[in-house]
C-alpha positions as CSV (number, residue, x, y, z in Angstrom):
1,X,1.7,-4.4,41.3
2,X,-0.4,-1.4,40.5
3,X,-1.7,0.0,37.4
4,X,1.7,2.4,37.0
5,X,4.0,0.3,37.5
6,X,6.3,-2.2,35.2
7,X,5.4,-5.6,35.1
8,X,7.5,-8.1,37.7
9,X,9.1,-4.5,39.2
10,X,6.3,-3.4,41.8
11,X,7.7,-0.2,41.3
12,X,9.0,1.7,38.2
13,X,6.5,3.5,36.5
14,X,5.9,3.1,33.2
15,X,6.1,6.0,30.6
16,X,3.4,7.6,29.8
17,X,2.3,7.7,26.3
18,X,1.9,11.8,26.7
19,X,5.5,12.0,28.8
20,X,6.9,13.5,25.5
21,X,4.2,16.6,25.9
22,X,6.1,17.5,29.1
23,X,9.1,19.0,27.1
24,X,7.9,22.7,25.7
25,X,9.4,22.6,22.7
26,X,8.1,19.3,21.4
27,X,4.2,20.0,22.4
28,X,4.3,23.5,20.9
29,X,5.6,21.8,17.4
30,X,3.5,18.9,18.1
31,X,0.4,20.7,18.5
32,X,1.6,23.1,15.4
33,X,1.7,19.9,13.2
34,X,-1.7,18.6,14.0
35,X,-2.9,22.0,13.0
36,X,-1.2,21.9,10.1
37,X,-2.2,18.5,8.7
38,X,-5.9,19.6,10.0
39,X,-5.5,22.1,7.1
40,X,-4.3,20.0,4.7
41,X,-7.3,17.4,4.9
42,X,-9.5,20.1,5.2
43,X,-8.0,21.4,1.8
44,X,-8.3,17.8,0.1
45,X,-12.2,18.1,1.0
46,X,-12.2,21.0,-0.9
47,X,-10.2,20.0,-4.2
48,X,-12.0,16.9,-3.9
49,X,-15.4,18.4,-4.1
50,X,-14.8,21.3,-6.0
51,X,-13.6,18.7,-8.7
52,X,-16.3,16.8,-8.6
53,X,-18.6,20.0,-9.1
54,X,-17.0,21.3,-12.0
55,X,-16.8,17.6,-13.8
56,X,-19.3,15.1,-12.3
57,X,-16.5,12.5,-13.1
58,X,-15.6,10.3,-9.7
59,X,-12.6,9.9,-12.2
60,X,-11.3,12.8,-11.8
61,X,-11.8,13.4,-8.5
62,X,-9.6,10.0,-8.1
63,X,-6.9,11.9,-10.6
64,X,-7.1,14.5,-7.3
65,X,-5.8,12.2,-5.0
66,X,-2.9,10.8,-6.9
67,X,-1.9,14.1,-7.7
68,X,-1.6,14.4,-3.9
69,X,0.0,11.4,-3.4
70,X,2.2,10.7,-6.3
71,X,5.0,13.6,-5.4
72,X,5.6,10.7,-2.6
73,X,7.0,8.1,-4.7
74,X,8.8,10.6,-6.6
75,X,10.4,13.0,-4.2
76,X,11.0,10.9,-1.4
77,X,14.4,9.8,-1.5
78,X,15.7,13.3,-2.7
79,X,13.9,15.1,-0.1
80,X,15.7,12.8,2.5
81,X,18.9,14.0,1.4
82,X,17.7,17.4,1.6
83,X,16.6,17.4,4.9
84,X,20.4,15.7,6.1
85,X,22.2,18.4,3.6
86,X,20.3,21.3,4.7
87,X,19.2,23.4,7.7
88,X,16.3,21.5,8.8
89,X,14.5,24.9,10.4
90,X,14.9,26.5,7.2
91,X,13.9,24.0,5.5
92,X,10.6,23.9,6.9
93,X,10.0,27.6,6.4
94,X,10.8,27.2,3.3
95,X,8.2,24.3,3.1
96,X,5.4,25.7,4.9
97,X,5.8,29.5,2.8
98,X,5.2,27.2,-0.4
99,X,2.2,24.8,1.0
100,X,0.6,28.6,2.3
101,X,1.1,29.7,-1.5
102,X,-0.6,27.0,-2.9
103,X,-3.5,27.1,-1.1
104,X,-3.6,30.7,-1.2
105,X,-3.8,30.5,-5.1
106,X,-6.5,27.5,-4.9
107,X,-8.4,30.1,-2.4
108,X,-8.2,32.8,-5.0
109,X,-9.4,31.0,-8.1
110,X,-12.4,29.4,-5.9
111,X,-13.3,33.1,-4.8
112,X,-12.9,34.1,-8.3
113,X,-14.5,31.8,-10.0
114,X,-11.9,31.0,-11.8
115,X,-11.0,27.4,-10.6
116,X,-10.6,24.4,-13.5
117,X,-9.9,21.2,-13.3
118,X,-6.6,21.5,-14.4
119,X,-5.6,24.2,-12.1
120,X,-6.9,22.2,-8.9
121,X,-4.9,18.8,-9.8
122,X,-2.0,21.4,-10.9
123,X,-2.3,22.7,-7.7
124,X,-2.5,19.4,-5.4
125,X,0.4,18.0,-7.1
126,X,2.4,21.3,-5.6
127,X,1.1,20.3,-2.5
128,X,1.7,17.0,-2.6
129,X,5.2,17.9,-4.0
130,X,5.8,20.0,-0.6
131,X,4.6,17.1,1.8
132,X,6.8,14.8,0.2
133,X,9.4,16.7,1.1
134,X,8.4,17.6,4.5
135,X,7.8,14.2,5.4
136,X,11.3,13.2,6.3
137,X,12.5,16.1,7.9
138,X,9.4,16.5,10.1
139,X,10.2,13.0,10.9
140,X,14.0,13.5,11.4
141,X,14.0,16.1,13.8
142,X,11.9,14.0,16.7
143,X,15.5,13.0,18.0
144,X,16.2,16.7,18.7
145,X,12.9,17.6,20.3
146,X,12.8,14.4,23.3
147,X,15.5,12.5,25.5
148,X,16.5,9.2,24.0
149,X,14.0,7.4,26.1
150,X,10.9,9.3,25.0
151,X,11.8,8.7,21.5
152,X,9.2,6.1,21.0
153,X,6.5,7.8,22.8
154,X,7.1,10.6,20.7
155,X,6.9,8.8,17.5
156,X,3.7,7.3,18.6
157,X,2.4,11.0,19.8
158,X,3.1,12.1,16.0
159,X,1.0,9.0,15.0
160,X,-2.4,9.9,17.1
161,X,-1.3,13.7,16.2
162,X,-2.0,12.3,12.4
163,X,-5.4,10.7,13.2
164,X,-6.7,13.0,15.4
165,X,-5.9,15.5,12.3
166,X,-7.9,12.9,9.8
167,X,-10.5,12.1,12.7
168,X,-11.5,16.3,13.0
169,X,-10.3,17.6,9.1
170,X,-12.5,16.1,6.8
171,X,-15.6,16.9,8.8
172,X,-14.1,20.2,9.5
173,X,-13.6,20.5,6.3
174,X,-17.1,19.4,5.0
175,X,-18.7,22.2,7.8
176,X,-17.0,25.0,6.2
177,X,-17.3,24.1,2.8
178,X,-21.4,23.5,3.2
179,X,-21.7,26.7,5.0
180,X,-18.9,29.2,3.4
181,X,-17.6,27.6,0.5
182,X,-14.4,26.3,-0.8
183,X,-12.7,29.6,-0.8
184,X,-13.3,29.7,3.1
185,X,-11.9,26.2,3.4
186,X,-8.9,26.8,1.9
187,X,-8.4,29.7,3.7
188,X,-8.1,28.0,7.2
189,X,-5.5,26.0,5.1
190,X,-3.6,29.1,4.9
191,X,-4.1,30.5,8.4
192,X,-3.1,26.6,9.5
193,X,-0.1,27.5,8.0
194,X,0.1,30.8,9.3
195,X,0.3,29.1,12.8
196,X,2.9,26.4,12.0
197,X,5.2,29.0,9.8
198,X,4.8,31.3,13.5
199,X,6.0,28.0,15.6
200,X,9.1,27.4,13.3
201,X,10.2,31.0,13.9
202,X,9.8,30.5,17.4
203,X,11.8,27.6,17.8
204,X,15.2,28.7,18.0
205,X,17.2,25.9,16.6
206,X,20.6,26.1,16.4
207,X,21.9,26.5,12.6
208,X,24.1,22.7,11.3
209,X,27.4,24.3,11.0
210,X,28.4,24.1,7.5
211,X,31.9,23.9,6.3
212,X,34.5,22.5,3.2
213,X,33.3,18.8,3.9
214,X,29.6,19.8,4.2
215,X,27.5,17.0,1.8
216,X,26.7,17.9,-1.7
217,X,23.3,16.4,-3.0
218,X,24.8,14.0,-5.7
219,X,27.8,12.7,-2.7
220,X,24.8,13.0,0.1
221,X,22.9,11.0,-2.2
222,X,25.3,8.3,-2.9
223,X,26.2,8.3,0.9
224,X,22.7,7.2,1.7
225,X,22.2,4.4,-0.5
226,X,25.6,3.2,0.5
227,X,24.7,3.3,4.1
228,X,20.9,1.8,3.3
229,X,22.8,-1.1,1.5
230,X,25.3,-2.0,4.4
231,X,23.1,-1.5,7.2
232,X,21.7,-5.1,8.0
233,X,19.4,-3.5,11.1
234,X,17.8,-1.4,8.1
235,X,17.7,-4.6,6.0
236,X,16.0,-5.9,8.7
237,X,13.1,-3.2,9.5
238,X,12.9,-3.0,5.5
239,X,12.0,-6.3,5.4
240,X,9.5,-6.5,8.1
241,X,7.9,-3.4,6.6
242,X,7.4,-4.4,3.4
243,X,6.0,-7.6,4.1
244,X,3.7,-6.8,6.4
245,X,2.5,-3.4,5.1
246,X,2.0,-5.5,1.9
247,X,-0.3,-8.1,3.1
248,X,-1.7,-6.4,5.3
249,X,-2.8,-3.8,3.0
250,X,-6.0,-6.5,1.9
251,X,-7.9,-4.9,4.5
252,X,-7.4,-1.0,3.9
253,X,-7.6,-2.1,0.1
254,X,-11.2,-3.8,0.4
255,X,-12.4,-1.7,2.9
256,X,-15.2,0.3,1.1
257,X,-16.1,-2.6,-0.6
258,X,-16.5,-4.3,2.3
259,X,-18.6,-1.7,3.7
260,X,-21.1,-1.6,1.0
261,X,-21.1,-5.4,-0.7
262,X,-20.9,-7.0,2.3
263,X,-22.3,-5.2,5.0
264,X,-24.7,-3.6,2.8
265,X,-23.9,-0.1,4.2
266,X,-23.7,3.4,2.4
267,X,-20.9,6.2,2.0
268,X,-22.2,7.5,5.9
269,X,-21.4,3.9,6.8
270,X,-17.8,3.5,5.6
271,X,-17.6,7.2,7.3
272,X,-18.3,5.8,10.3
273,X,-16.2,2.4,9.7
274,X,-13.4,4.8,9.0
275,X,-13.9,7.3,12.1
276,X,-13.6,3.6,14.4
277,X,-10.6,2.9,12.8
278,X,-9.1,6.7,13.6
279,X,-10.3,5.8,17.0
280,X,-9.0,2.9,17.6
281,X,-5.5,4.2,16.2
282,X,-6.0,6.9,19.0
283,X,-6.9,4.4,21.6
284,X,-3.4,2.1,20.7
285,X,-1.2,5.4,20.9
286,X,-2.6,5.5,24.2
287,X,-2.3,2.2,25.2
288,X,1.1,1.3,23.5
289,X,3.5,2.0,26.5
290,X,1.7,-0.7,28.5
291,X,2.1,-3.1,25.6
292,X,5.3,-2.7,24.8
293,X,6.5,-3.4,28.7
294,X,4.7,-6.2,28.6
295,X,4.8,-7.7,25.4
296,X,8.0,-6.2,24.1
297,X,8.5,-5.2,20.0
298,X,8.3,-8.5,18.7
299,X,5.6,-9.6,21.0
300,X,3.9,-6.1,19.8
301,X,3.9,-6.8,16.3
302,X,3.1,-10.5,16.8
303,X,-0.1,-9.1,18.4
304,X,-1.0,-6.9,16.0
305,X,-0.4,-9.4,13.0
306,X,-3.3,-11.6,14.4
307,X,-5.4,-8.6,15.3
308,X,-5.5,-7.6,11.7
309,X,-5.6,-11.0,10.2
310,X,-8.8,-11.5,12.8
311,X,-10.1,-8.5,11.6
312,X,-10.0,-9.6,8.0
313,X,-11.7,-13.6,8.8
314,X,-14.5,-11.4,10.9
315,X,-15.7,-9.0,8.2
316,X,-15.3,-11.4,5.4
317,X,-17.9,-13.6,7.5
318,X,-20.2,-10.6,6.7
319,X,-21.3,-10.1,10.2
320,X,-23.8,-7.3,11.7
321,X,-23.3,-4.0,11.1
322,X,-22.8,-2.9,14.4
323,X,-20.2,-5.9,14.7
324,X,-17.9,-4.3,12.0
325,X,-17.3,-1.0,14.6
326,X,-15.0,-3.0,17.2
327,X,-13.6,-4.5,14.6
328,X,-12.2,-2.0,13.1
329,X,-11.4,-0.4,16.8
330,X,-8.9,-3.3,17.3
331,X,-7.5,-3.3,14.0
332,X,-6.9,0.7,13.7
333,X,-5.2,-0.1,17.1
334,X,-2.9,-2.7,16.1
335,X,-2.2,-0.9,12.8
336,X,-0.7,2.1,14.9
337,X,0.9,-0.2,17.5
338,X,3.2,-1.5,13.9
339,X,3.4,1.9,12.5
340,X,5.0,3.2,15.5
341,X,7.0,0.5,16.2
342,X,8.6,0.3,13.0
343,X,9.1,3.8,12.5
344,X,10.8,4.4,16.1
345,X,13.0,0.9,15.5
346,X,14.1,2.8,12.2
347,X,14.6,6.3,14.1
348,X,16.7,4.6,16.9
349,X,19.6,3.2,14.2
350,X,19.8,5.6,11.9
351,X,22.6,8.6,13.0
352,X,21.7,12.2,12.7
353,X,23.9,12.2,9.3
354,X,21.8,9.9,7.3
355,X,18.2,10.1,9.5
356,X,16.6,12.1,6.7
357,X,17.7,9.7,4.0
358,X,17.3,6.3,5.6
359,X,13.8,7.7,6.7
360,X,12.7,8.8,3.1
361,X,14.0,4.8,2.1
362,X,11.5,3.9,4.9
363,X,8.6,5.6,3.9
364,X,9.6,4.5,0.3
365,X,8.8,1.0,1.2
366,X,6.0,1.7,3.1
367,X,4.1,3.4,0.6
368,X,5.6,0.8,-1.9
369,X,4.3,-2.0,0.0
370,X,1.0,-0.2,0.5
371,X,0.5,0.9,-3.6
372,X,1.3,-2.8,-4.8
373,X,-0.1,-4.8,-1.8
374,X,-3.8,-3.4,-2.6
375,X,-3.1,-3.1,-6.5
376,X,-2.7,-7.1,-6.3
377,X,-5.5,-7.9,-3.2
378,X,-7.9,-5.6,-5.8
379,X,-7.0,-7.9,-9.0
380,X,-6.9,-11.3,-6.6
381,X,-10.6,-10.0,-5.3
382,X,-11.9,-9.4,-9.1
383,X,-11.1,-13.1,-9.7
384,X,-12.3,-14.9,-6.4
385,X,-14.5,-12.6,-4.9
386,X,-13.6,-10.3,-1.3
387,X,-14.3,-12.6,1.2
388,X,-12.0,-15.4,-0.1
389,X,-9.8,-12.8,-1.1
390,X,-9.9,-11.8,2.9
391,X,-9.5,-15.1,4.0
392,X,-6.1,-15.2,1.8
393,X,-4.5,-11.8,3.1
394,X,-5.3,-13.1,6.8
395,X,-3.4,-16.5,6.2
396,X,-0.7,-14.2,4.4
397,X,-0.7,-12.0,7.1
398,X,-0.3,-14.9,9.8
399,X,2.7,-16.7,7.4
400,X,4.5,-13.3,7.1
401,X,4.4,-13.1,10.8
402,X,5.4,-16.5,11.1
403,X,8.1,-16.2,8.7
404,X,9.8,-12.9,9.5
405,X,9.9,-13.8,13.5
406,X,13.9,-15.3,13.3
407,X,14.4,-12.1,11.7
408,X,14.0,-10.0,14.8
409,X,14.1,-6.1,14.8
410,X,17.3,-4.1,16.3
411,X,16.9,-2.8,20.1
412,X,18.0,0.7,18.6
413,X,20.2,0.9,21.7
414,X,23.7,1.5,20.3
415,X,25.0,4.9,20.8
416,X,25.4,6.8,17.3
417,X,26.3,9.8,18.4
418,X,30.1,10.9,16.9
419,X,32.9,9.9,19.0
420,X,35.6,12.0,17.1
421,X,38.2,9.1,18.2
422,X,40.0,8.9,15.0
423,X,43.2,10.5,15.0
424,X,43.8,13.2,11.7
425,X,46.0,11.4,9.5
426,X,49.5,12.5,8.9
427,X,49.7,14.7,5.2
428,X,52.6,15.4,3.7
429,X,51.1,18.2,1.9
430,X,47.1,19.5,1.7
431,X,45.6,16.9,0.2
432,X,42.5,18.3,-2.2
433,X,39.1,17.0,-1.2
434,X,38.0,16.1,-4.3
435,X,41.0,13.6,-4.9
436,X,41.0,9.7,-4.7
437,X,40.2,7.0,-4.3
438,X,41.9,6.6,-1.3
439,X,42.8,3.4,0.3
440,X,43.0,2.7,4.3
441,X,44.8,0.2,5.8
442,X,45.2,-0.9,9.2
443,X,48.2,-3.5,9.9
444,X,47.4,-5.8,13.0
445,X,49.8,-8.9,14.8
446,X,47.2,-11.3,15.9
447,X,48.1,-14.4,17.0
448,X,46.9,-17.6,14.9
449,X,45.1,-19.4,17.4
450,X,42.8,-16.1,17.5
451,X,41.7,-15.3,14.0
452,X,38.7,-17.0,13.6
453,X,37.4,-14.9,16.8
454,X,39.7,-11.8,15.6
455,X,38.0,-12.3,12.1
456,X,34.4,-12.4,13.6
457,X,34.4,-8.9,15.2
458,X,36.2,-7.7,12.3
459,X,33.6,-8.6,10.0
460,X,31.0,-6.6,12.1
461,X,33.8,-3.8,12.1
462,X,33.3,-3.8,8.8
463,X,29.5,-3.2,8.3
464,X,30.5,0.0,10.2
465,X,33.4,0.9,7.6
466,X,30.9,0.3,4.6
467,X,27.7,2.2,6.4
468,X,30.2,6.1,7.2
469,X,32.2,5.6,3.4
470,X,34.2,2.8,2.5
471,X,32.8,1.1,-1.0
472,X,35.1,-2.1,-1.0
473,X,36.5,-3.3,2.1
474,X,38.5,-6.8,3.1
475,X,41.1,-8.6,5.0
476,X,44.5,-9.8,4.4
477,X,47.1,-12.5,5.7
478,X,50.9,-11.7,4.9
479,X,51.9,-15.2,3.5
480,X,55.6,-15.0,4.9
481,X,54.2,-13.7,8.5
482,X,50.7,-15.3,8.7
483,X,50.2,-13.6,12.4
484,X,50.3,-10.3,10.5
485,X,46.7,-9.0,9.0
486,X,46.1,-6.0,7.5
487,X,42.3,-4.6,6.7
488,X,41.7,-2.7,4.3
489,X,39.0,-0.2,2.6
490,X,38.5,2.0,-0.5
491,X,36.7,5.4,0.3
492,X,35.9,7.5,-3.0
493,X,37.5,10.7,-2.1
494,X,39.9,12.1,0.6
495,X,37.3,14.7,1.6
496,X,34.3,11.5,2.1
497,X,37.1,10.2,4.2
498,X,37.1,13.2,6.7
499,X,33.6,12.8,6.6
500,X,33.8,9.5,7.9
501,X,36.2,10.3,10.6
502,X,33.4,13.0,12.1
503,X,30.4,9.9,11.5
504,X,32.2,7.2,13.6
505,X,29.8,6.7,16.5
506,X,30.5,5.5,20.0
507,X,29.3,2.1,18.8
508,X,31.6,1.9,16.2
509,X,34.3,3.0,18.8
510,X,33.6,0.0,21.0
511,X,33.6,-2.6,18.5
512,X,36.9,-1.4,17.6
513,X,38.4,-1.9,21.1
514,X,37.2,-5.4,20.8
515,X,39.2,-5.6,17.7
516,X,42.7,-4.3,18.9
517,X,42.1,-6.3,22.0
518,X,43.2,-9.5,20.0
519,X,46.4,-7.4,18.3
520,X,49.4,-8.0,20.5
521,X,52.8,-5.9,20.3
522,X,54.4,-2.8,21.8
523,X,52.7,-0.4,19.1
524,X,49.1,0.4,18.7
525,X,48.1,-1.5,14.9
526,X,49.6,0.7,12.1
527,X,47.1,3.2,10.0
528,X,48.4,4.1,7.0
529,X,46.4,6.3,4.0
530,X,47.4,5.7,0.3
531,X,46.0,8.5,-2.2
532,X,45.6,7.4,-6.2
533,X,48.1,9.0,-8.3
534,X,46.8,11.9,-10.5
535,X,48.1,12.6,-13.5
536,X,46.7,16.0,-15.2
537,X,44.2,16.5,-12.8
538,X,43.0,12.9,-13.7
539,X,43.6,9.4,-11.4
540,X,46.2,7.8,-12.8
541,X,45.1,4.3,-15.1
């Protein structure tokens, strides 16, 4: 076997982790966003240290970076919904024209003199207001950019692009703020933005048709949760996220504290710690195909669980300084090797419909995790000191991992595309879309020595029903004729049902082949639709 090839094939190559960059389209936006996010750290230099000039308060220039971060917490879930509602493209521009804006103001002022306080934190809550809501959509459109099989590799490509971006911005940054000022800095903010805003017109992206059952942001946003709380693969993921982001969070927490209590180092020191964990994130995007056709997801995050939780029992045993360096190479390696994973895993089974929102739930968690995780490690570390309180997120670490491991993350191998296999059901008359509830039913003749199986991949049926619509949803036995069943489900209006005939994926059409396999009888099982009376425009009581 060879360096290039799978393990226990001897001859299919594996991907490599820059096979994405091979389609056009992709590296151009690629290399657009890790311009862009070069900018934007470049531009946080700036706030941060013009802030810190014009107060001398560290806590302020801390207010700077929660104004940058809070719009995440806030914003996230609605701008998921966005980015599934509206023209992604677009919505870029749109995004990009505002981020260019802000800076451009925070240029001004700094060339002007006449920069405050208050007009700089104003200002990096916009901008944190406009990543928030290009977080998601940059995210969702991956699946358009790379085959099916790259996906991963391309999620892990938008990792490094994010590191490499916070391994060159911030000295970037510092070199053109020492030698031209802030107003220069934030300028190459704006001409970052230039460059990305100049990409997005490039790319010719077809327009999302847009039609009568189109989504409307309160119904797009009820859709989402509704799908987020059937969906037991996303259960899953959000589960192993949260955990794991939130124990493992001790060592991003502690970090500078670690680098100047224990290690006795000073800020250029916890640079450097910081540039080793950049590069070891680089190193994992690198490495990750190789690890995953070897070790697989679970065995990937396995890895990675003990890497950190090593990482945390080495530096709370203060060792040498030098020592602390490939430390933190391995565990900025194994911190991309989870982020990737878990982000691809959630990619691969969410359908284009709902990516943006169950995405924006995603990141919720994360940064959820994150927040509280190193709120609590800070408070547990005030009480018993950092090493011990190392020593406790390692064996937290190692019990999440141990814990969580029955719980295994989806393959993301189903096929979500739409099959457009439901028949249009028969109407009397037009039926308006705003009127329901309507109630689906679906009459089956199963015999009785198969309903516990029949009953089993209905159940599964089901999750599907809940995920594209249906808010109640159950099964019936005729208790004159026990061989007949009927299933039934509740969608909210006639016009969410159309929309669930057009999200019904290829998935969702083979498990229901496996259902009608057990219903015997000349006739296909009988659908039938039943629409609530209205009364006065009202449903009647």
């Amino acid at each position: 076997m060879t360096a290039d090839t799978a393990p226990g094939t001897g001859a299919k190559p594996l991907p490599s982790a820059f096979a994405p960059l091979r389609n056009r389209l992709f590296a151009v936006l690629w290399m657009a966003t890790v311009l862009g996010n070069v900018g934007t750290f470049m531009r946080d230099v700036a706030s941060s240290w013009l802030v810190l000039e014009l107060s001398g308060s560290p806590a302020m220039v801390a207010l700077v970076q929660t104004a940058g971060t809070l719009p995440i917490f806030l914003l996230a879930i609605p701008a998921g919904v966005l980015s599934d509602i509206m023209d992604r493209r677009r919505m870029l521009i749109m995004i990009q024209i505002g981020l260019a804006c802000v800076s451009l103001t925070l240029a001004l002022q700094a060339a002007t003199g006449m920069a405050s306080v208050t007009s700089i934190v104003g200002l990096t809550f916009l901008g944190g207001v406009g990543a928030a809501l290009m977080a998601p959509v940059w995210q969702s459109i991956v699946p358009e950019l790379v085959p099916r099989t790259e996906l991963k590799g391309a999620v892990a490509l938008n990792s490094l692009g994010i590191n490499i971006a916070r391994a060159i911005g911030p000295a970037a940054g510092g070199a053109i703020l020492t030698a031209f000022g802030a107003a220069a800095t934030y300028g190459m903010d704006v001409a970052s933005y230039a460059v990305v805003l100049l990409t997005l017109l490039w790319w010719k992206r077809r327009p999302d048709a847009r039609d009568e059952l189109s989504e409307q942001f309160g119904g797009a946003l009820r859709a989402g949760l509704r799908y987020a709380r059937a969906s037991r693969e996303l259960h899953r993921v959000f589960l192993r996220a949260g955990l794991f982001f939130a124990a493992a969070s001790a060592l991003w927490a502690l970090l500078p504290i670690i680098a100047g209590r224990i290690l006795g180092g000073g800020p250029g020191f916890y640079g450097l710690l910081l540039g080793a964990v950049g590069a070891g994130a680089i190193g994992g995007a690198v490495l990750l195909p190789r690890l995953r056709a070897r070790l697989g997801q679970e065995g990937i995050m396995l890895a990675a669980a003990l890497a950190i939780a090593a990482a945390m029992v080495l530096l709370a045993l203060a060792p040498p300084r030098w020592a602390a360096v490939p430390i933190l190479l391995v565990a900025g390696a194994a911190w991309i090797a989870v982020l990737t994973t878990l982000n691809a895993t959630t990619q691969a089974i969410l359908p284009n419909w709902v990516r943006g929102r169950g995405l924006a739930l995603y990141l919720t968690v994360f940064n959820g995790a994150l927040t509280a995780g190193s709120l609590a490690w800070g408070v547990l570390a005030e009480a018993i000191g950092v090493p011990a309180t190392l020593w406790a997120g390692a064996v937290a670490l190692l019990a999440v991992a141990a814990v969580v491991r029955r719980h295994h993350l989806p393959s993301g191998e189903a096929d979500l595309t739409p099959s457009n296999h439901w028949p249009e059901p028969a109407v009397a008359e037009p039926v308006p879309g705003d009127r329901g509830p309507v109630l689906i039913t679906i009459e089956y003749r199963v015999a009785a020595a198969d309903h516990d199986a029949f009953l089993a991949v209905l159940h599964r049926l089901a999750e599907g029903r809940r995920r594209d619509g249906a808010y109640a949803w159950g099964a019936s036995q005729d208790s004159g004729d026990p061989e007949r069943v009927l299933e039934w489900f509740f969608v909210e209006s006639w016009a969410e049902h159309q929309r669930q005939h057009r999200r019904v994926s290829h998935a969702d059409a083979d498990l229901q082949e496996e259902t009608r396999a057990f219903h015997y009888g000349d006739a296909p099982p009988a659908v039938s639709h039943y629409l609530a009376f209205h009364r006065h425009g009202k449903p009647a009581s």
